[in-house]
C-alpha positions in Angstrom: 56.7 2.7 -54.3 53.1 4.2 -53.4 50.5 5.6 -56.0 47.1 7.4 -55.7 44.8 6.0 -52.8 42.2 6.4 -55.5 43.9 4.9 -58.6 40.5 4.1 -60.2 39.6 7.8 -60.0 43.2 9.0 -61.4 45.1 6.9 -63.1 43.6 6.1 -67.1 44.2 2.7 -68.2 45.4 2.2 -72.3 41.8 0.7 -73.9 43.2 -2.9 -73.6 44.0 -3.1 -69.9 41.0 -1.1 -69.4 39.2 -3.9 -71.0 41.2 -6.6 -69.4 40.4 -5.1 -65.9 36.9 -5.2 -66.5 37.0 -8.5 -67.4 38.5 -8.9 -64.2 36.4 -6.9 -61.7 33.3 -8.6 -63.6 34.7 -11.7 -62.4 35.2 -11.3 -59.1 31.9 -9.1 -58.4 30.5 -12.2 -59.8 32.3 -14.5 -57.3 31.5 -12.8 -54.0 27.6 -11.7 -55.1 25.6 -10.7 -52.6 27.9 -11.7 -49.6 27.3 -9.7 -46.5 29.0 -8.8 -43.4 31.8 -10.9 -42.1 30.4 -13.6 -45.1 31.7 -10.9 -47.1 35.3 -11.1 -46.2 36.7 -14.4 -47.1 34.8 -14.5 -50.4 35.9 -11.0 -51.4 39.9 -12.4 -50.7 39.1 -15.5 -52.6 38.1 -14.0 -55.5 40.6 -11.8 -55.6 43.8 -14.2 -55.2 41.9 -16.4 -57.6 40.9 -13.7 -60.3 44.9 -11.9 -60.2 46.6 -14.8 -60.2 48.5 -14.2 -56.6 49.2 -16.4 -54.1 47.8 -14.1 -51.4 45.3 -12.0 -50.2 44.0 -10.5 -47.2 41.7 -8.1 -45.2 42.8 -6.6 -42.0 40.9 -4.2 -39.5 43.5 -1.6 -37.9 43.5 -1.5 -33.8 44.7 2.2 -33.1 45.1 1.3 -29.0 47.3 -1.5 -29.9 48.9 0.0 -33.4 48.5 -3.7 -35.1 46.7 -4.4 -38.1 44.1 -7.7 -37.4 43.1 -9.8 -40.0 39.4 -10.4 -40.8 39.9 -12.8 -44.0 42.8 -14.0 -45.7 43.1 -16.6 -48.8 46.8 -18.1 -49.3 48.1 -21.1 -51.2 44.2 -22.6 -52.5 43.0 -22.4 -48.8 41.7 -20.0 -45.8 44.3 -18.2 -43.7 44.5 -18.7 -39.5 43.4 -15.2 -38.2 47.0 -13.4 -37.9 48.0 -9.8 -36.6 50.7 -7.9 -38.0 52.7 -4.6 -36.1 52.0 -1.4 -37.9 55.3 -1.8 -39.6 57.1 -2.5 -42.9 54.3 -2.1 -46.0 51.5 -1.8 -43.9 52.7 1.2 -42.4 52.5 2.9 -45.7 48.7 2.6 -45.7 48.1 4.7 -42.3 48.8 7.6 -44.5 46.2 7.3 -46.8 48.4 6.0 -49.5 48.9 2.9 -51.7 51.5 0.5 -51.4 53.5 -1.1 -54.6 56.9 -3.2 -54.3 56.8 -5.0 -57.4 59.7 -7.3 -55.9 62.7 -7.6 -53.5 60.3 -8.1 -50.6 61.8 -9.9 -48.6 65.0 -8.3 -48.7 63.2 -4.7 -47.9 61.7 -5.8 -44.8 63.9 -8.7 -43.1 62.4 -7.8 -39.7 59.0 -8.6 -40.8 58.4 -12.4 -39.6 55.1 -12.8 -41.8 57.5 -12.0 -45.2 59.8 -14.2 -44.1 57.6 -17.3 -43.3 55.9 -16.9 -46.7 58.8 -16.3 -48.4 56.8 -13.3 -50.8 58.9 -11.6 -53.5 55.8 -8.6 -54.1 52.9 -7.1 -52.5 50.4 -4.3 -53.1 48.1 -2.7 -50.8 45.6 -0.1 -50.4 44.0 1.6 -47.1 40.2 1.2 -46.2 39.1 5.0 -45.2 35.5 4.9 -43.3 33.4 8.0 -44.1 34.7 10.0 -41.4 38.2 9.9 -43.6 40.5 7.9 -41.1 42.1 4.3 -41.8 40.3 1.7 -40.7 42.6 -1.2 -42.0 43.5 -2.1 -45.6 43.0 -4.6 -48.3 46.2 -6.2 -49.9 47.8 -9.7 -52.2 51.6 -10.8 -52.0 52.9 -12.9 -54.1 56.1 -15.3 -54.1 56.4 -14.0 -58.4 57.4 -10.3 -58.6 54.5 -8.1 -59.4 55.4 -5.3 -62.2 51.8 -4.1 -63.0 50.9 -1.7 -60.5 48.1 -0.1 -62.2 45.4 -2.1 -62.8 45.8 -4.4 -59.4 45.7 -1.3 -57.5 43.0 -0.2 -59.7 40.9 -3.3 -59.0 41.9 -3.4 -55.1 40.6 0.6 -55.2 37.3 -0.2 -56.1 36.8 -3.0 -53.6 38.3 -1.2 -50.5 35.4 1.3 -50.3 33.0 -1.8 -49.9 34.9 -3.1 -47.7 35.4 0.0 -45.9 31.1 0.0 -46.0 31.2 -3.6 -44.4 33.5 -2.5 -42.0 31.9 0.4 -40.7 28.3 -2.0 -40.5 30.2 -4.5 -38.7 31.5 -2.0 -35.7 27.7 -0.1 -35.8 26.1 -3.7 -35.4 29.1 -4.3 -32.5 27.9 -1.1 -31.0 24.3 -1.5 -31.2 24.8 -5.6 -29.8 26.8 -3.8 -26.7 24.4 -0.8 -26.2 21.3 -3.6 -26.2 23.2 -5.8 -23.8 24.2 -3.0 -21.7 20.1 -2.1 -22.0 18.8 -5.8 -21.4 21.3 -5.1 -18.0 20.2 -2.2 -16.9 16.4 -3.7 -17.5 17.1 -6.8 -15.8 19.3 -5.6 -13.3 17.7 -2.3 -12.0 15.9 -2.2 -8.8 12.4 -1.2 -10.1 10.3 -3.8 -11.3 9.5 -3.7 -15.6 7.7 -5.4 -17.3 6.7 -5.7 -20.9 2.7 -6.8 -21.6 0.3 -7.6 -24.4 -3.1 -5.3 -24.4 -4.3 -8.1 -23.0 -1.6 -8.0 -19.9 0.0 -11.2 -21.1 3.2 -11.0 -20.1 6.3 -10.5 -22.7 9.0 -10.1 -20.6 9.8 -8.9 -17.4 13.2 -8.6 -15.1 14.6 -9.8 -11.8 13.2 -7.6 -9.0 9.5 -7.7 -11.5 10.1 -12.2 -11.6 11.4 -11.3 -7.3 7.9 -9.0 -6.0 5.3 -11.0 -8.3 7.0 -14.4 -6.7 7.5 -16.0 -10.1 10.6 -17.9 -12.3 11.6 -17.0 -15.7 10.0 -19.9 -16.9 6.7 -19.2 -15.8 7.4 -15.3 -17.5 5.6 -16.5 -21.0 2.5 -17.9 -19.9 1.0 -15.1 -17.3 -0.8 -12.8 -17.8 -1.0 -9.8 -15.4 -4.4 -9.9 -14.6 -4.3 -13.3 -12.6 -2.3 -11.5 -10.0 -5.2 -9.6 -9.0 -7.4 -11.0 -6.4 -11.2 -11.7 -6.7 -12.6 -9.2 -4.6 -14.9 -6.0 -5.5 -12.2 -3.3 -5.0 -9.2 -5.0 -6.5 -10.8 -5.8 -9.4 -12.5 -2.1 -9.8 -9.0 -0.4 -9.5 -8.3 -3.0 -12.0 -10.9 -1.9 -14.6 -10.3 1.6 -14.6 -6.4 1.2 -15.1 -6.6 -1.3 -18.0 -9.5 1.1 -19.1 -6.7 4.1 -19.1 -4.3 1.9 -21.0 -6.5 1.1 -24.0 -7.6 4.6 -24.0 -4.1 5.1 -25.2 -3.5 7.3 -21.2 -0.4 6.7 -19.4 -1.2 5.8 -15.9 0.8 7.3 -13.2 1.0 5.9 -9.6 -1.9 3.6 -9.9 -2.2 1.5 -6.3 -3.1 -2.0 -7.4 -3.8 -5.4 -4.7 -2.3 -7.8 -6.3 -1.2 -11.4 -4.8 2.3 -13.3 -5.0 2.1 -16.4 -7.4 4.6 -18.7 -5.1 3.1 -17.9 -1.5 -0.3 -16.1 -2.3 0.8 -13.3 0.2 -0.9 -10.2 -0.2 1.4 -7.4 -2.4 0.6 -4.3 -3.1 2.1 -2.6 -5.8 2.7 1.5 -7.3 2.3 1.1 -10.9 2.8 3.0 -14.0 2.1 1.8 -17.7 3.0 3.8 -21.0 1.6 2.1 -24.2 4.7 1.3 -26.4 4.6 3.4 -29.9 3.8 0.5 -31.7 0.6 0.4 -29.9 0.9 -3.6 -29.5 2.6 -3.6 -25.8 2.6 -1.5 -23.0 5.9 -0.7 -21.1 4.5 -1.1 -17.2 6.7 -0.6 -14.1 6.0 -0.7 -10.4 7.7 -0.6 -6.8 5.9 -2.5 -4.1 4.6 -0.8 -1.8 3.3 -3.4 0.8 5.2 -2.4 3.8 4.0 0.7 3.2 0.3 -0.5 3.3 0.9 -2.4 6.0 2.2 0.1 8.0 -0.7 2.1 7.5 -3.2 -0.9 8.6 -1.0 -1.4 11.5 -1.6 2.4 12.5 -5.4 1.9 11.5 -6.1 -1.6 14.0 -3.5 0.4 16.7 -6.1 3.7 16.3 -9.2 1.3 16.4 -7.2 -0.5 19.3 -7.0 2.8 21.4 -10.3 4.2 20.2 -11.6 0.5 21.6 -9.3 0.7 25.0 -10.6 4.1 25.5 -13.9 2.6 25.8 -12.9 0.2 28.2 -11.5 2.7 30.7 -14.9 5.1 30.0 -17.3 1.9 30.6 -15.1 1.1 33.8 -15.0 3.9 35.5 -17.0 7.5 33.6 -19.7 6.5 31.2 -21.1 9.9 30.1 -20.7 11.1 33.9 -21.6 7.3 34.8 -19.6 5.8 37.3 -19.2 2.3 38.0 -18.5 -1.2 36.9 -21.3 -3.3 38.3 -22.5 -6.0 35.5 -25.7 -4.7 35.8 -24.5 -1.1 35.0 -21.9 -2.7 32.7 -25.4 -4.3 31.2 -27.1 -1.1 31.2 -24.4 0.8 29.2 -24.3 -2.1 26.9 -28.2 -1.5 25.8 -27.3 2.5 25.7 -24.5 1.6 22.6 -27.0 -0.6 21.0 -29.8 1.8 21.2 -28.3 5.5 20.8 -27.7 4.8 16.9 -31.2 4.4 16.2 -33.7 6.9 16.7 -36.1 4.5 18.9 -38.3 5.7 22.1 -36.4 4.7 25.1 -38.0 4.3 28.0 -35.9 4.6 31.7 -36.9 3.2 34.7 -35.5 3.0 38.2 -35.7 5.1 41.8 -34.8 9.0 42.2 -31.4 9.8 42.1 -30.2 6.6 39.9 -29.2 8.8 37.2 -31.4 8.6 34.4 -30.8 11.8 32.8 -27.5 11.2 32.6 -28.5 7.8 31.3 -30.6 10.2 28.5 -27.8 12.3 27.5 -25.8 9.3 27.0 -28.1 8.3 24.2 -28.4 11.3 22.8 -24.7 12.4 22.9 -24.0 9.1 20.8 -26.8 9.2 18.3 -26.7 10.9 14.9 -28.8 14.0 16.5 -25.7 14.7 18.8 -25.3 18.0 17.0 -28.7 18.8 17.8 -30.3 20.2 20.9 -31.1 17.6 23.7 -34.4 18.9 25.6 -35.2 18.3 28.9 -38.6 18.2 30.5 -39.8 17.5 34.0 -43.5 16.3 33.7 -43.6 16.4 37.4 -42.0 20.1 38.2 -44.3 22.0 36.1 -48.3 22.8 37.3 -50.7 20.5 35.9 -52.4 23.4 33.6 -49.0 24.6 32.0 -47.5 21.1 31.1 -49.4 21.4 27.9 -48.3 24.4 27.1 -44.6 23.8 28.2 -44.8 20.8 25.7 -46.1 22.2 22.9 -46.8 25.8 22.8 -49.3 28.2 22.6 -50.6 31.3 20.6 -50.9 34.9 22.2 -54.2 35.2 23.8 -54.7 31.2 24.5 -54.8 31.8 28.3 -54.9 34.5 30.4 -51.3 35.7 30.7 -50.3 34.4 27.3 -49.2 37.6 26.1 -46.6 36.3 23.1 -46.5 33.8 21.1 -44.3 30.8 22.9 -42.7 27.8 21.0 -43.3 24.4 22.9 -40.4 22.4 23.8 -40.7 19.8 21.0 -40.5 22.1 18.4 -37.7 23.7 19.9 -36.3 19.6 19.8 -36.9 19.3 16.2 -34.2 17.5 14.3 -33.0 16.5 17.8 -34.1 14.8 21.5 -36.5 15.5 23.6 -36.1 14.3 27.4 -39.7 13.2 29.0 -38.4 12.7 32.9 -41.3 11.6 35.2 -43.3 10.6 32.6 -45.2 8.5 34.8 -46.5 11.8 36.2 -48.0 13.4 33.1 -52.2 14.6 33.5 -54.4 11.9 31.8 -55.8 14.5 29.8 -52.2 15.3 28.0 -51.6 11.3 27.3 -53.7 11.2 24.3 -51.5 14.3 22.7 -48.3 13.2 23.6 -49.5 9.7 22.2 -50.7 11.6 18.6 -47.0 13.3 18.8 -45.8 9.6 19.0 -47.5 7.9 16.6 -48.0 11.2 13.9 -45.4 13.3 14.9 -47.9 16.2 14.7 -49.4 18.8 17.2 -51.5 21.8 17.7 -50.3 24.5 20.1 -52.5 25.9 22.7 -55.3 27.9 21.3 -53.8 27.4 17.9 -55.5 25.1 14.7 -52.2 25.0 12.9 -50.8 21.8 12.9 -46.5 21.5 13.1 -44.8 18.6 12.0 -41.8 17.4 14.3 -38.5 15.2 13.5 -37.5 14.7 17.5 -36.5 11.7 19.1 -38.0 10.8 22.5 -36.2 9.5 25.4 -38.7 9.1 28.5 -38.1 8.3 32.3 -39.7 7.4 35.0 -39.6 5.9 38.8 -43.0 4.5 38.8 -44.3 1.1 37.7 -46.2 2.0 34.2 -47.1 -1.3 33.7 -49.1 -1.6 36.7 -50.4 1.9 36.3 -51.7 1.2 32.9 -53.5 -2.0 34.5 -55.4 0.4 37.5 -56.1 2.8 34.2 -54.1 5.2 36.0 -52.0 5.4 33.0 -53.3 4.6 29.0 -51.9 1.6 28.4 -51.8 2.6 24.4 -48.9 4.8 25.4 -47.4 2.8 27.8 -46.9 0.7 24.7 -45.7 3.4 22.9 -43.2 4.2 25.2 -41.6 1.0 26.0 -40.4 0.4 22.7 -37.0 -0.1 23.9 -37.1 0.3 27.9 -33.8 0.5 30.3 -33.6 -0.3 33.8 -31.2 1.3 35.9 -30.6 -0.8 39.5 -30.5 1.2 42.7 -26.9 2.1 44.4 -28.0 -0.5 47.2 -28.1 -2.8 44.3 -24.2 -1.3 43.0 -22.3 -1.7 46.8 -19.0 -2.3 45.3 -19.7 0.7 42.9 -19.4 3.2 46.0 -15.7 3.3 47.2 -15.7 4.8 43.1 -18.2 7.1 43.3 -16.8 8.3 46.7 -13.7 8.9 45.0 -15.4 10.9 42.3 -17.5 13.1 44.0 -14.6 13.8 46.7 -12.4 15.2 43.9 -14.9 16.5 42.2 -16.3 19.0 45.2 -12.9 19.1 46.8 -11.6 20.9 43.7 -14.4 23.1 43.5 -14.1 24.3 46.9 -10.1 24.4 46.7 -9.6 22.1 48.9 -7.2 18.8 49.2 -8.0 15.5 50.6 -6.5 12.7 49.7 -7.4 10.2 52.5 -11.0 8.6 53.2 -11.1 6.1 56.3 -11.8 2.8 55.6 -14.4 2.7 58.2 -16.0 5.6 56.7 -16.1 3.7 53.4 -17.6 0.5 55.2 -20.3 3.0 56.4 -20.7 4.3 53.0 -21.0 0.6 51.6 -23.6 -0.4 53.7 -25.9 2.3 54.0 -29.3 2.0 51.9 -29.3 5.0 49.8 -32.9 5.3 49.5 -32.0 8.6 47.8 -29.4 6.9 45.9 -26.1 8.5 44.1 -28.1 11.4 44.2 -28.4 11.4 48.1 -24.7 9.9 47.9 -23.1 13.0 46.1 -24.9 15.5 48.6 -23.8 13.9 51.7 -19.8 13.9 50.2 -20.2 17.6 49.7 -21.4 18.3 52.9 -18.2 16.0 54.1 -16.0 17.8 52.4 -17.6 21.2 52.9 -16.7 20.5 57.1 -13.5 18.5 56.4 -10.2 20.6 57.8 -7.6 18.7 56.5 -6.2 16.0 54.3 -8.9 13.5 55.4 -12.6 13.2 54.6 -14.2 14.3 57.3 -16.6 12.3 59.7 -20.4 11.1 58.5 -21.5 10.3 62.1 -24.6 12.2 61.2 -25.4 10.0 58.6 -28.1 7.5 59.8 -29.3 4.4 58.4 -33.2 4.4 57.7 -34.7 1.7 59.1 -35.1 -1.3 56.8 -38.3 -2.8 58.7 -41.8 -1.0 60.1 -43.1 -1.9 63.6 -44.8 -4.6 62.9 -41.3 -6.0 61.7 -42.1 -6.8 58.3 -39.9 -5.4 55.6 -40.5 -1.8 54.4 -42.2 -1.8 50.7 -39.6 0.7 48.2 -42.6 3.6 48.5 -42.4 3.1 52.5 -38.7 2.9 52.7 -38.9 6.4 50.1 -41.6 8.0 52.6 -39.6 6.9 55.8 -37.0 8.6 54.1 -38.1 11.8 53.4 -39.6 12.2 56.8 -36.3 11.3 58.5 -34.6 14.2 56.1 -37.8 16.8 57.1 -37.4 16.3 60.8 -33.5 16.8 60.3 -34.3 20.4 58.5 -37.3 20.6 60.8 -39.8 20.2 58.1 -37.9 23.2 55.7 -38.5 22.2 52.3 -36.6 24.4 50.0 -33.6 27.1 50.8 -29.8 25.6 51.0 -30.4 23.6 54.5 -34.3 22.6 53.2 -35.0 18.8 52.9 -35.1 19.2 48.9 -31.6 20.3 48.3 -30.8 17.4 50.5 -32.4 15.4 49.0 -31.2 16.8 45.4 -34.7 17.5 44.0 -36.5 20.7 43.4 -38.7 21.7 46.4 -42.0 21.7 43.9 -40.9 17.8 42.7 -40.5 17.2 46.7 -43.7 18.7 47.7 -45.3 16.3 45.1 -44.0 13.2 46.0 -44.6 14.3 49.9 -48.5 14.9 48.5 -48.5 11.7 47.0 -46.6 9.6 49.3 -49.2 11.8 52.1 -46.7 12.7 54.1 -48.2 15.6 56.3 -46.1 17.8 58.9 -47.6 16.8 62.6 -49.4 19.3 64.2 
C-alpha cells in the first residue's frame, strides 16, 4: 500500500504512539549526532534498524541515466551492508512517484523477480522517497524486515522526518562532487594552458605556478615553494629599474598590463624575456601574475639592431674605400687621414690642414664639419689669400657704414655669419701680420669688433684652418706669430700629395671620367692601360686638382668610347741644371711656368694658366709674386 510522502505533516498519531514515537526519534537523533556527509549515512541506518526493531535498513541515491537505485549505507543483520544496486523495480519503483511505500507482509511473494527479496528472505518493507529542493527524487530511505510489519504510521512517520536530512546531505554531497570536478577541471586548465600563471606573495614568493610558468622560468615543481620571483631578475641597472616600478604598481593595489621584464632562466641562466601582467588577488595577500615570453621576439629585434649597425658600419667601409665626403682613395695614409677626421669632427676643436695645392683640403674641412654636431649649421669658407690685403679684415669680421671709404651699409663679417656653426680659414698661412693678433683674440675670447665699430660680438663658431706653407718654420723667421701658430695646431691634419697616393690614381681616373663624361653626355667606358701607366707616374705637382682638369680636357676631345690621348701632358722635370733634385717650391714654380708658356703667359679666361691650374687667377698671380715668377721680356 502507499501513504502520504509527508506522513509527519498529515497523518495525527493517538497521544500514546505520539509519545512512543518521540521516544523513538529522540533516540535515534541521539545515535547519529552530529554526523556529517557520507559519515552521516551508515549512522543514520544504524540507528534506525536498531531503534525500530528491523532487521534492515538502507539509503540509496537514484541514477536517472541508468534507472537503478545505488546504495550509499545500509545496516542488515547487526552489521554494515556491501554497497548494492537495485533496478527501479518492485517497491522501489513506488517511490519515483513521490509516494510512500507500505507492504506490511507477503513480500516475497509480491515480488518473486526481485533477487535482493529473495536472498534476504524479507516478509515487509517500508519506504519513503528523498525529494531535493528542486522537488525531484533523488533516491529513498527504507527497512525490511524478515517479521511482518503492521504499523505503518509511525515508521513512516519516523522515516519522513529523516528523509528530508538526508535529502539535505544528499544534495551537499553532489554540490561538493561538483565543486571537487569544477576545481580539478580549473587546477587543469591552470596547469595545462599555454600561458604562464603564477600565484605570488607581496613579496613575489612564489605560491604556485603551472607547467609552461615551471617550462619558461627553467624550474621543477619542487623548487616552486622556495622562489621568489625577484631572483629571476638579473643585477643590472635597467632590469632591476623596470623591476621597481612594476612591484611599485602592484602594492599600489594597480594592475599592471604588459610590463617587459629581463629576467634569467634558473636551470641554464639564459637570458628570457618575459610580457607580464599582475592583478592583486581580492584578498589582498597574493597577486595573480601571468606572462608569455617574449625572447624570440627581443632577439629578433637585436638581430635587426647589430644587422642595422652592421650595414650602417659596411657602409663606411665602402665610403672610406672609395668616396670619403668626395674623397677618393684607399692609400693608408689617406685611410690614416680619414681616421683622424672621425676622431676629430665630434668635437668642436681647431683643426689645422696642411699639405700642397690641389690635395683637397676643403673637402677634408667639409668632412669635419658635415660630421660634427654643427652639421645643421652653416659651413663658411674663407680664402685668406684671394681677398686684398686691406679688405681681409673686413671680409672676416665686418664693418660699420662709413668705416672706409666705400662702406656705404652696414656688412656682417663672415664669423658672425658662422655663429653656432664652422668657419673655413684656407691659406691661413697667408693672412697680414697685422690681422694675426685679432684672429688670435677671436681664438682665444671668441670676441671681435667690426671695422670702425666699438661694439664688441660674441661668437660660438668652430674653426677649421688650412694651409700649404710650413707654419712652424714661418713662426721661427717671425714671419708668422708663433702664439697663433699654437693656437691653430691644436689638432693639425696632414694630407700626402697624389705623388705620394700612385695607386690612388687608376680610382680617381675612374671618378672624374664618369663624373665629366656624364656632365658633358658623353660615354666612355675604356681608358688604355698605357694611358693609366702615364697617369701613374706623372708628378702632379698640381695634384688631384691638376689631375681632375687634365681628365676633363680628355674627355672634352675624346670621340668615342675610349679616353682620349694625354700626349700633351708633359712630365716636369724632377731635377734643375745643376742636377740636384728640385726643392717642392721649385718643382711648384717650374710648374707654373711650364703651364704659362703653354697658355702663353694668359692667366685667367677658360684657356688661362689658372683655370688650368684650378685656382683663381688672383690666388695664381700671388703665388707667381711670391714664388717671383716674372713673364720674360
Amino acid at each position: 500500500m502507499t501513504v502520504p510522502a509527508n506522513p509527519e505533516s498529515r497523518v495525527f498519531l493517538p497521544a500514546g504512539d505520539a509519545l512512543e514515537t518521540e521516544a523513538l526519534l529522540r533516540q535515534v537523533l541521539e545515535g547519529i549526532g552530529a554526523q556529517v556527509g557520507e559519515q552521516f549515512f551508515p549512522s543514520l541506518v544504524r540507528h534506525l534498524a536498531t531503534t525500530l526493531g528491523v532487521d534492515y535498513a538502507y539509503i540509496s541515491e537514484f541514477n536517472e541515466k541508468q534507472r537503478r537505485f545505488v546504495s550509499k549505507a545500509g545496516w542488515g543483520k547487526g552489521q554494515e551492508l556491501p554497497p548494492f544496486d537495485v533496478p527501479a523495480q518492485g517497491p522501489c519503483e513506488t517511490v519515483l512517484t513521490k509516494k510512500c511505500v507500505h507492504h506490511p507482509d507477503a513480500l516475497r511473494h509480491h515480488y518473486p523477480h526481485v533477487q535482493l527479496i529473495q536472498d534476504t528472505s524479507v516478509e515487509s518493507y517500508c519506504g519513503v522517497p528523498i525529494v531535493n529542493s528542486s522537488d525531484q527524487v533523488v533516491g529513498h530511505l527504507a527497512v525490511m524486515d524478515t517479521k511482518p510489519m503492521p504499523d505503518a504510521v509511525r515508521v513512516t512517520s519516523i522515516l519522513g522526518i529523516f528523509v528530508m536530512r538526508a535529502a539535505a546531505e544528499l544534495e551537499r554531497l553532489r554540490m561538493e562532487a561538483v565543486v571537487r570536478e569544477n576545481e580539478a577541471q580549473l587546477r587543469d586548465l591552470f596547469d595545462e594552458a599555454p600561458i604562464a600563471y603564477v600565484n605570488e606573495g607581496l613579496d613575489s614568493k612564489f605560491i604556485r605556478a603551472n607547467k609552461t610558468a615551471l617550462r619558461t622560468l627553467g624550474i621543477t615543481p619542487e623548487q616552486v615553494k622556495g622562489l621568489y620571483g625577484k631572483s629571476f631578475i638579473p643585477d643590472t641597472p635597467d632590469a632591476q629599474r623596470r623591476l621597481k616600478e612594476a612591484f611599485d604598481a602592484v602594492g599600489e593595489g594597480v594592475d599592471t598590463s604588459g610590463v617587459v621584464l629581463e629576467l634569467r632562466r634558473k636551470n641554464d641562466g639564459q637570458p628570457l624575456w618575459i610580457r607580464w601582467w599582475s592583478r592583486p588577488d581580492l584578498s589582498g595577500t597574493f597577486t595573480r601574475t601571468m606572462f608569455i615570453d617574449i625572447t624570440e621576439q627581443v632577439m629578433m629585434e637585436q638581430d635587426k639592431a647589430r644587422l642595422e649597425a652592421q650595414a650602417v658600419y659596411l657602409q663606411e667601409e665602402i665610403k672610406g674605400n672609395h668616396n670619403f665626403e668626395e674623397i677618393i682613395g684607399s692609400a693608408h695614409s689617406l685611410k690614416k687621414v680619414l681616421k683622424n677626421v672621425e676622431r676629430v669632427a665630434p668635437t668642436d676643436s681647431t683643426v689645422l690642414i696642411t699639405g700642397e695645392t690641389g690635395t683637397g683640403k676643403e673637402l677634408i674641412a667639409r668632412a669635419i664639419h658635415n660630421l660634427s654636431s654643427r652639421k645643421q649649421q652653416p659651413l663658411v669658407k674663407v680664402n685668406c689669400a684671394a681677398i686684398p690685403a686691406g679688405l681681409v679684415e673686413s671680409e672676416l669680421f665686418g664693418h660699420e657704414k662709413g668705416a672706409f671709404t666705400g662702406a656705404l651699409t652696414r656688412k656682417l663679417g663672415r664669423f658672425e655669419v658662422a655663429d653656432k656653426g664652422t668657419i673655413f680659414l684656407d691659406e691661413i698661412g697667408d693672412l697680414p701680420l697685422d690681422l694675426q693678433s685679432k684672429l688670435l683674440r677671436v681664438l682665444q675670447e671668441g670676441e671681435f669688433e667690426r671695422v670702425g665699430g666699438t661694439q664688441t660680438f660674441k661668437v660660438d663658431a668652430r674653426i677649421i684652418a688650412a694651409t700649404n706653407r710650413n707654419l712652424e718654420q714661418l713662426s721661427k723667421t717671425g714671419q708668422y706669430r708663433p702664439d697663433l701658430y699654437y693656437r691653430l695646431n691644436v689638432f693639425p691634419i696632414h694630407l700626402p700629395a697624389l705623388r705620394e697616393r700612385e695607386d690612388d690614381v687608376p680610382l680617381l681616373v675612374q671618378y672624374f671620367v664618369r663624373k665629366h663624361a656624364m656632365r658633358l653626355g658623353k660615354k666612355i667606358d675604356r681608358i688604355p692601360e698605357r694611358m693609366m701607366a702615364t697617369l701613374q707616374r706623372y708628378q702632379w705637382p698640381g695634384n688631384i686638382r691638376e689631375l681632375e682638369h687634365v681628365i676633363e680636357r680628355a674627355v672634352i676631345l675624346s670621340e668615342g668610347s675610349e679616353l682620349a690621348s694625354i700626349d700633351w701632358l708633359t712630365p716636369p722635370a724632377s731635377k734643375s741644371r745643376n742636377g740636384k733634385a728640385f726643392t717642392l717650391e721649385e718643382m711648384e714654380r717650374q710648374h707654373i711656368l711650364d703651364i704659362l708658356e703653354q697658355t702663353n703667359w694668359r692667366v685667367s679666361g677658360d684657356k688661362g694658366a689658372a683655370a688650368i691650374l684650378g685656382l683663381k687667377p688672383t690666388t695664381l698671380e700671388a703665388r707667381m709674386k711670391k714664388l717671383g715668377v716674372v713673364r720674360p721680356s
